[in-house]
C-alpha positions as CSV (number, residue, x, y, z in Angstrom):
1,X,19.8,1.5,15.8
2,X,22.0,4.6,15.2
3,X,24.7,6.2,17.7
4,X,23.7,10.3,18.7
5,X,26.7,12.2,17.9
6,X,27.1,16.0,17.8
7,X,24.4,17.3,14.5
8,X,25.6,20.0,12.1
9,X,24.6,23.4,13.8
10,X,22.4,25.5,11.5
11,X,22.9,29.1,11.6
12,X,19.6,30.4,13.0
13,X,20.3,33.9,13.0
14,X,20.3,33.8,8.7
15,X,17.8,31.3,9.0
16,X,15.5,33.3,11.6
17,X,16.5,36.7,9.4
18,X,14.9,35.1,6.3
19,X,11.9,33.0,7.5
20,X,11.1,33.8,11.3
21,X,7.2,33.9,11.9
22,X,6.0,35.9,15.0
23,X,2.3,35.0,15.5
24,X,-0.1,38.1,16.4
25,X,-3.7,36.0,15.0
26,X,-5.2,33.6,16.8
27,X,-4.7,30.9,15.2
28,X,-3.2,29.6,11.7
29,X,-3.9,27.3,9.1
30,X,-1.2,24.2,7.9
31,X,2.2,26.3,6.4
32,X,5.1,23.7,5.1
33,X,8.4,25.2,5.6
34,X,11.5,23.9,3.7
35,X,14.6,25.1,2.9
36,X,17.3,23.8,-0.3
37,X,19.8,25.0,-1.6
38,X,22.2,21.6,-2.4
39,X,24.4,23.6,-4.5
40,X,25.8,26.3,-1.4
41,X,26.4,23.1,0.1
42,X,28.0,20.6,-2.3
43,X,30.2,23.9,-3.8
44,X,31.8,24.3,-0.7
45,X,32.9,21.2,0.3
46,X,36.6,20.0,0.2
47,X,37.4,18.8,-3.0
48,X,39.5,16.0,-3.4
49,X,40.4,13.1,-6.1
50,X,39.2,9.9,-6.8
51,X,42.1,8.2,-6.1
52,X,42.7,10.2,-2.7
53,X,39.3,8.3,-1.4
54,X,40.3,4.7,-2.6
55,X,43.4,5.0,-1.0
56,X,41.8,6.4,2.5
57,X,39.4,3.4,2.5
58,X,42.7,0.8,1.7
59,X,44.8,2.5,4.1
60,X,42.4,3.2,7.2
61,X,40.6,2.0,10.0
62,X,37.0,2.2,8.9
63,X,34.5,0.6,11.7
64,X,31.8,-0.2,9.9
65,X,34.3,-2.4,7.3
66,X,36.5,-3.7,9.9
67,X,33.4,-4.8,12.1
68,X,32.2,-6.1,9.3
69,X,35.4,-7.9,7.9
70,X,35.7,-6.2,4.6
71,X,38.9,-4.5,3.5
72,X,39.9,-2.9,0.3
73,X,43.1,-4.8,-1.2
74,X,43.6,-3.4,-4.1
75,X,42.3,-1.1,-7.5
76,X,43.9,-0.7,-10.7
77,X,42.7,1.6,-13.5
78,X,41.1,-0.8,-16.2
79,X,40.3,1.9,-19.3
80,X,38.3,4.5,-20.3
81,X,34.9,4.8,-21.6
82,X,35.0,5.4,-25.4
83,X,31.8,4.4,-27.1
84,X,28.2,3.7,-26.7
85,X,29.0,-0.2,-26.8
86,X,31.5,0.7,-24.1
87,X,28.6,2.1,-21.9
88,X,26.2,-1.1,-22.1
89,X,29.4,-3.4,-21.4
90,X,30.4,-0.9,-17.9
91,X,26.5,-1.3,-17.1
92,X,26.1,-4.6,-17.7
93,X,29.4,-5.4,-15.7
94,X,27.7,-3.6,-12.8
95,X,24.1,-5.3,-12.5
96,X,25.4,-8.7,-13.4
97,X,24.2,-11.0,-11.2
98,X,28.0,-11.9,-10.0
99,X,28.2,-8.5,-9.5
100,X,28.2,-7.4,-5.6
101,X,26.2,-5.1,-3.3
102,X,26.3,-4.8,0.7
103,X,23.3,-6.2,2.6
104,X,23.2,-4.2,6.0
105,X,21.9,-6.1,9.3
106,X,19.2,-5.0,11.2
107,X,21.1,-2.3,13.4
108,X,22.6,-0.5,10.4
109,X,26.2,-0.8,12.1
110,X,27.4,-4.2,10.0
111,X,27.3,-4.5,6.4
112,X,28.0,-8.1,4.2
113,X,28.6,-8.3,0.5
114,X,25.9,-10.4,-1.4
115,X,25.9,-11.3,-5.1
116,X,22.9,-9.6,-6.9
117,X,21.5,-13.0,-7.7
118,X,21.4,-13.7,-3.7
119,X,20.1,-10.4,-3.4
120,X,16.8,-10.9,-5.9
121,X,16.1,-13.9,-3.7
122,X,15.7,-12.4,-0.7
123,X,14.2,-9.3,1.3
124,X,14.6,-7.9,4.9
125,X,13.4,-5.5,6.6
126,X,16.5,-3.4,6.4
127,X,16.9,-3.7,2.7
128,X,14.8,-4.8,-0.6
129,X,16.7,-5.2,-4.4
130,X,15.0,-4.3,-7.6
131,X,17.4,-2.6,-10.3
132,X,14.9,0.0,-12.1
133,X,16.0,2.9,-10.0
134,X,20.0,1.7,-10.6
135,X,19.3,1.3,-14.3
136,X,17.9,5.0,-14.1
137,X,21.0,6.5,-12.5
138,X,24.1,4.7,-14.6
139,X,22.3,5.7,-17.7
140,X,22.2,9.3,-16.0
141,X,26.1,9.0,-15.0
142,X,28.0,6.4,-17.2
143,X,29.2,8.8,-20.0
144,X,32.2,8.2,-23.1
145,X,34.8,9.9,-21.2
146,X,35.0,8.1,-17.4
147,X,37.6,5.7,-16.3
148,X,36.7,2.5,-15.0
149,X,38.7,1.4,-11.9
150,X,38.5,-2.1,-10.6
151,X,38.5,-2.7,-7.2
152,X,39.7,-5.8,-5.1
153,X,37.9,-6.7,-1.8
154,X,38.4,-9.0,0.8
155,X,35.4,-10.5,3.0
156,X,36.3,-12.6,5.5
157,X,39.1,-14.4,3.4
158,X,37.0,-14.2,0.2
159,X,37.6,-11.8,-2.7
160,X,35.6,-10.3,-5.0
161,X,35.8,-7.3,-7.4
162,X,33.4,-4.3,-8.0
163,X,33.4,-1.5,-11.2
164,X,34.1,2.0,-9.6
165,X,33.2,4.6,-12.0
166,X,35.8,7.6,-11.7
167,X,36.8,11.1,-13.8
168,X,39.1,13.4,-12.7
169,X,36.7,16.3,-13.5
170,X,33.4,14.3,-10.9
171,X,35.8,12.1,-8.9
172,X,34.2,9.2,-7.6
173,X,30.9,8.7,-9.7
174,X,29.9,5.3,-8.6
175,X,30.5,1.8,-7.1
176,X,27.9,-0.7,-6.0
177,X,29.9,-1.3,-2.2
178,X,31.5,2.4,-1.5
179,X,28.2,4.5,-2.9
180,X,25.4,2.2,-1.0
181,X,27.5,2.5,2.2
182,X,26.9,5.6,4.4
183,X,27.9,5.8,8.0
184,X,25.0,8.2,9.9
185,X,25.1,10.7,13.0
186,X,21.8,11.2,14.2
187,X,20.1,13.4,16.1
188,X,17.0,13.3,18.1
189,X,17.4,16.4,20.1
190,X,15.6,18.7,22.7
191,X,17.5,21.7,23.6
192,X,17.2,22.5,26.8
193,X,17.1,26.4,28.5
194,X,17.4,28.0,31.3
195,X,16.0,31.2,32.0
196,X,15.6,33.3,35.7
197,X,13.5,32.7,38.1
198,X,12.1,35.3,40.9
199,X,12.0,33.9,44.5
200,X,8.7,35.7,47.2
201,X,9.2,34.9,50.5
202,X,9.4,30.8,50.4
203,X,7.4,30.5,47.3
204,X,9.5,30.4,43.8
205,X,7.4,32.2,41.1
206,X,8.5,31.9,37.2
207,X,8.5,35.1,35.3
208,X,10.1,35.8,31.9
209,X,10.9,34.8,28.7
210,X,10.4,30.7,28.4
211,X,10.6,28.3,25.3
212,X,10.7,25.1,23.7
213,X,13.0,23.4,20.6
214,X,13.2,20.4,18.9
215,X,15.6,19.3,16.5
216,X,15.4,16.0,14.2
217,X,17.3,15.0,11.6
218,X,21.2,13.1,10.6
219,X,24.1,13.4,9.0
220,X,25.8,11.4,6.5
221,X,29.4,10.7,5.7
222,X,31.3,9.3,3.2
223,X,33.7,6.2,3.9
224,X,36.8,8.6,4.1
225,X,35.2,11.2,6.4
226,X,33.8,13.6,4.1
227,X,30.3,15.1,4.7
228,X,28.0,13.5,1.8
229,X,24.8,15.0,3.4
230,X,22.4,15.7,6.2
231,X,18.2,16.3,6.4
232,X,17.6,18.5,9.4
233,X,14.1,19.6,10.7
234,X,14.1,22.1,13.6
235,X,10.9,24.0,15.7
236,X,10.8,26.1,19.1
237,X,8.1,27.5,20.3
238,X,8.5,30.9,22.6
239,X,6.2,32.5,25.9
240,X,6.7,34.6,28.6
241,X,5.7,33.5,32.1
242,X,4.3,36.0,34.2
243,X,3.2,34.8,38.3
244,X,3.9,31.2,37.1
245,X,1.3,31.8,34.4
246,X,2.4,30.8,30.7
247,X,1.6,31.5,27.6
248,X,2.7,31.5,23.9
249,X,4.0,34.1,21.8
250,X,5.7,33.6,18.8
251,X,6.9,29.9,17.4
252,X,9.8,29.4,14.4
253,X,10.5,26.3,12.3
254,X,12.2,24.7,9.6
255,X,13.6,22.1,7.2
256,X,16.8,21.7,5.2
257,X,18.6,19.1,3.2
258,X,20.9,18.1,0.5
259,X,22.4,14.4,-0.3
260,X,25.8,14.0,-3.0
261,X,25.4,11.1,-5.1
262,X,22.0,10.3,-3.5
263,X,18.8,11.9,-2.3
264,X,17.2,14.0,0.4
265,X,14.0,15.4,1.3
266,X,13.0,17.3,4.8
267,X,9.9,19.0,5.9
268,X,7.6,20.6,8.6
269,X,4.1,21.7,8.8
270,X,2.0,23.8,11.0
271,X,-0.7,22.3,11.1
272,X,-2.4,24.9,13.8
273,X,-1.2,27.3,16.4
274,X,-2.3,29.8,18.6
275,X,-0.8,32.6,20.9
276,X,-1.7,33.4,24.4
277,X,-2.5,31.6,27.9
278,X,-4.7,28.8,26.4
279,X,-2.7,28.6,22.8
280,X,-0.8,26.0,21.3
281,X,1.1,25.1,18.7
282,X,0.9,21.6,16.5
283,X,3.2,20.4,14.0
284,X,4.6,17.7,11.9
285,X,7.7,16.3,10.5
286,X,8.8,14.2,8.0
287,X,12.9,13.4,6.7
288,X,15.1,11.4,5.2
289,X,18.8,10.5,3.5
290,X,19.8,7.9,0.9
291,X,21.6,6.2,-1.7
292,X,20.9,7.2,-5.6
293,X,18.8,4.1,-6.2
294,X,16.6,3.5,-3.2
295,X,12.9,4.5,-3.6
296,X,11.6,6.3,-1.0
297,X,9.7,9.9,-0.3
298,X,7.6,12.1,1.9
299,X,4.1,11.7,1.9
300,X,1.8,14.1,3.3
301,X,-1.5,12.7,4.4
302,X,-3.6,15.8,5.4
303,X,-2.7,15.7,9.1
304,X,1.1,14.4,9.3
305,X,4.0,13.3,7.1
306,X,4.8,9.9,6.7
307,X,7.7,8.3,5.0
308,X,7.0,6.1,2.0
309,X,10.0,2.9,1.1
310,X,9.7,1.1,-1.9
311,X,11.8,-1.9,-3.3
312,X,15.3,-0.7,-3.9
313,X,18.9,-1.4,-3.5
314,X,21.0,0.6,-1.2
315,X,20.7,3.0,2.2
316,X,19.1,4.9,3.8
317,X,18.0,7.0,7.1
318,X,14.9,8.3,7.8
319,X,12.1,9.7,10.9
320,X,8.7,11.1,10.9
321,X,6.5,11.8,13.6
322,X,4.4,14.7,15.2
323,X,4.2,17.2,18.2
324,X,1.3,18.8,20.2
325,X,3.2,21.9,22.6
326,X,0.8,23.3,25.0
327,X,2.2,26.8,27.1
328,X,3.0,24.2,30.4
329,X,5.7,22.7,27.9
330,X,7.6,25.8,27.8
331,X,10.2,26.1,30.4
């Protein structure tokens, strides 16, 4: 369903500075970890205009819209927001039912634009329409002060326009095809290690440091390249192996996110661990990425996390799941 591609590398030394968790007790009892900080993240990436993005998406190769057969013909600036009546009429241009949104196939890799009449008729398992959680966000972003931009699409030989939402102070604010459109690197990961071996006479004995990672999580990025987010959820566990005999020392986890335009949420739990020959250590996972208006969250169920969809319009990536390491694991 999604392509693996090279994940954003955390910096674990920070990371492992500020929450690293050596275990001396026996055991523990479920500990969430999750780190935010969307701000460090959104603050520092490359800042560039409205009118910079439009113009990528018209002027480049884009796979997912070429597969797909939709190119960008043409925008033209159509006036600026001054009133409360001007509000209703952008919002009302947005959700009428002529109005377009992309319906995404089963595989996530091919988008088509529907109408948002078509759309209220039907449901897939991709991709369910309801407008509350839309309604919610334009009256959070539509403000006296925007410009509206029209935009001119081509499917397939067909045109059709959408209302982009623009300011040169937020830059691209919103549009129901290039906002509910992400294109996702994900990553299902297990980092592998290689540590030294002593060799006795014919026999190979393992002694030293061993360990164990996972890493879960994807990336998101914007139609022109930018980075528009990522939900990442990392654990390793750590031993020593002494005459082939292993064991578990210490184990390290943790979560991070942040979404532009959109939302995020990432988590891992603990649910029990144990140090030494016969410990363990058992944890669960939960993330996921997507567009302002889709309903979705983390649900933790007293044993694992589990992710929740609701009816919605737009897109959105997502994993959950859970992981028993014993000391054999560790390599």
């Amino acid at each position: 369903m999604k392509k693996l591609l090279n994940f954003r590398i955390i910096n674990l030394v920070i990371f492992a500075i500020l929450f690293y968790s050596c275990i001396a007790e026996d055991s523990v009892s479920p500990m969430e970890y999750h780190l935010k900080s969307s701000s460090s993240y959104e603050s520092s990436a490359e800042e560039i205009g409205w009118e910079y993005k439009l113009e990528y998406i018209q002027n480049n190769k884009i796979d997912i819209l070429e597969s797909s057969g939709i190119k960008l013909v043409d925008y033209y600036v159509n006036g600026k927001v001054k009133s409360l009546n001007d509000i209703e009429i952008v919002k009302s241009n947005i959700l009428d039912d002529k109005s377009f949104i992309p319906l995404f196939d089963k595989s996530m890799e091919k988008v088509k634009p529907i109408s948002i009449e078509d759309a209220k008729k039907m449901e897939t398992s991709a991709q369910r329409y309801t407008e509350d959680r839309l309604i919610s966000f334009l009256d959070s972003t539509v403000s006296i002060g925007v410009d509206i931009v029209k935009i001119l699409w081509n499917y397939n030989g067909s045109e059709f326009y959408s209302t982009c939402i623009v300011s040169d102070e937020q830059g691209l604010i919103y549009d129901n095809i290039i906002t509910n459109i992400f294109i996702l690197s994900a990553s299902q990961s297990n980092v592998p290690h290689s540590h030294k071996r002593l060799k006795s006479a014919s026999v190979e004995t393992q002694n030293g440091p061993i360990s164990f990672s996972r890493t879960k999580g994807g990336t998101a990025y914007w139609l022109w390249g930018s980075e528009r987010g990522f939900a990442e959820v990392y654990y390793s566990v750590s031993g020593m192996a002494v005459n082939g005999v292993k064991s578990i020392d210490s184990y390290y986890q943790y979560a991070n996110d942040y979404m532009s335009i959109g939302k995020s949420d990432s988590k891992v739990t603990v649910l029990s661990a144990q140090t030494g020959t016969n410990g363990h250590y058992n944890v669960t996972w939960g993330w996921y990425i997507a567009t302002p208006a889709f309903s979705i969250e983390l649900v933790f169920t007293g044993s694992s996390w589990t992710v929740e969809i609701g009816t919605s319009l737009g897109t959105e990536a997502h994993g959950s799941g859970s992981e028993y390491v014993s000391p054999n694991q560790l390599n």
